[in-house]
C-alpha positions in Angstrom: 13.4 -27.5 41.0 10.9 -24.7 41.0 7.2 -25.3 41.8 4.6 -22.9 40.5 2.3 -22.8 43.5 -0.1 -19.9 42.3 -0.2 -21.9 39.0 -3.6 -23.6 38.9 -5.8 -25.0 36.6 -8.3 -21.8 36.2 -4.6 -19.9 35.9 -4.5 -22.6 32.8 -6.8 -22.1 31.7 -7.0 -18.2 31.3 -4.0 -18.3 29.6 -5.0 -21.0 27.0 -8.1 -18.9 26.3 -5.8 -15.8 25.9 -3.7 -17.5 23.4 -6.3 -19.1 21.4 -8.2 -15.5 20.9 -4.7 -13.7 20.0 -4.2 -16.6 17.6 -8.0 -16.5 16.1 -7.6 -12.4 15.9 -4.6 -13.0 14.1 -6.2 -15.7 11.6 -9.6 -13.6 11.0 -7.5 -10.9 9.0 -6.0 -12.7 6.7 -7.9 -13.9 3.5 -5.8 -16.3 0.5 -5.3 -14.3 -3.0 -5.6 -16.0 -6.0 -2.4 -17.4 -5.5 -2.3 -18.4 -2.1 -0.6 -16.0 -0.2 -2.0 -14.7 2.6 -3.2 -11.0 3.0 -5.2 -8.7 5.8 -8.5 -8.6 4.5 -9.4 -5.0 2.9 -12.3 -3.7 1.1 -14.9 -6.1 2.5 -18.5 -4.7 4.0 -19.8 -6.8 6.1 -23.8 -6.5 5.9 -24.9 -7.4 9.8 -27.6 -6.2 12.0 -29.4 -5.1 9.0 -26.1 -2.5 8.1 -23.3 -2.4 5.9 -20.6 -1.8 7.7 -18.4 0.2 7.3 -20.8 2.4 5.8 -18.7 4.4 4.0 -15.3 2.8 2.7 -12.1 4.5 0.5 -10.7 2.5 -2.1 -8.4 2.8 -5.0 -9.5 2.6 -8.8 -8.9 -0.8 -9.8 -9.0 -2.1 -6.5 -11.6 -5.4 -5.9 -14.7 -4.7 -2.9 -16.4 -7.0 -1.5 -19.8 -7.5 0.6 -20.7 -10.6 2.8 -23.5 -11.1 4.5 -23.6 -11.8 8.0 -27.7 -11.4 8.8 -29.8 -14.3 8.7 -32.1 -12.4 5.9 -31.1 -12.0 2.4 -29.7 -8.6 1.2 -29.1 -7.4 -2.4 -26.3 -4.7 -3.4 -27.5 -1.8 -5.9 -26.0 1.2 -6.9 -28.0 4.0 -6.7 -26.7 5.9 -10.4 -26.1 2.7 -11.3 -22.8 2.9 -11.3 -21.6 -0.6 -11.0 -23.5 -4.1 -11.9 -26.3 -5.2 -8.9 -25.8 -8.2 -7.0 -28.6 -10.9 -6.8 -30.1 -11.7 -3.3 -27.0 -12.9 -0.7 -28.0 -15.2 1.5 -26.1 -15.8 5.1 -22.5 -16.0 4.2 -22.4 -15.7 0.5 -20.1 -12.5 -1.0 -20.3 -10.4 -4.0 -17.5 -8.7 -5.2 -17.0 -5.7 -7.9 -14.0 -3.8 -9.4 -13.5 -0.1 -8.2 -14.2 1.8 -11.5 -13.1 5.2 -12.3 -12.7 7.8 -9.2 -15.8 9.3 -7.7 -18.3 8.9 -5.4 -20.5 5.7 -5.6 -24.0 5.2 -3.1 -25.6 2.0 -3.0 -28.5 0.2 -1.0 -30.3 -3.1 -0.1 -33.6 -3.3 -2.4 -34.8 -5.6 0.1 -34.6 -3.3 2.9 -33.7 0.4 1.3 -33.2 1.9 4.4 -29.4 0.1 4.3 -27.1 2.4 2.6 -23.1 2.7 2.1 -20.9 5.0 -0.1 -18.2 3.9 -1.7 -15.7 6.6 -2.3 -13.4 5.8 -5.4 -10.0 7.1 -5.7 -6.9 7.7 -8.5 -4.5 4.8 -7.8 
């Protein structure tokens, strides 16, 4: 029989905690599709700490983007050339989401606070 003398209940304990974040890191990527399956996220902002983050992001034509807000304060999404519809005011938690349009170069802010800006850079598929 072996006995696990080093093996004690803070030893237990560190592991457990070590599993459980490995297992949450591995379950915050993933997001369901319309149909279920499960995917990494890709193309979300996440607006925190009065930022969008990441500031600038690369995405395909066609592809979807969305923001979520992570701030206690409400945030709006604009584009600056109005290149793509604005959002209304996104409270904690709630999303908006768009469609990449045609390649190019798109800048956006918050109205509420217009110091927060991103780019959204648009590419061919």
């Amino acid at each position: 029989m072996i006995t696990f003398t080093h093996w004690n209940k803070r030893t237990a304990l560190l592991c457990a905690i070590s599993f459980l974040n490995l297992a949450l890191f591995a379950i915050a990527g993933e997001t369901k599709d319309a149909d279920g399956a499960g995917t990494a996220a890709k193309n979300q902002i996440v607006i925190k700490d009065f930022h969008f983050t990441p500031e600038i992001l690369t995405v395909k034509s066609g592809e979807k983007i969305t923001w979520i807000n992570k701030d206690e304060e409400p945030h709006t999404v604009v584009s600056v050339e109005k290149q793509f519809k604005k959002s209304s005011a996104l409270d904690t938690d709630q999303e908006f989401t768009i469609t990449a349009g045609i390649p190019g170069t798109y800048t956006y802010f918050c109205s509420v606070h217009p110091k927060m800006t991103g780019t959204i850079v648009v590419e061919n598929p």
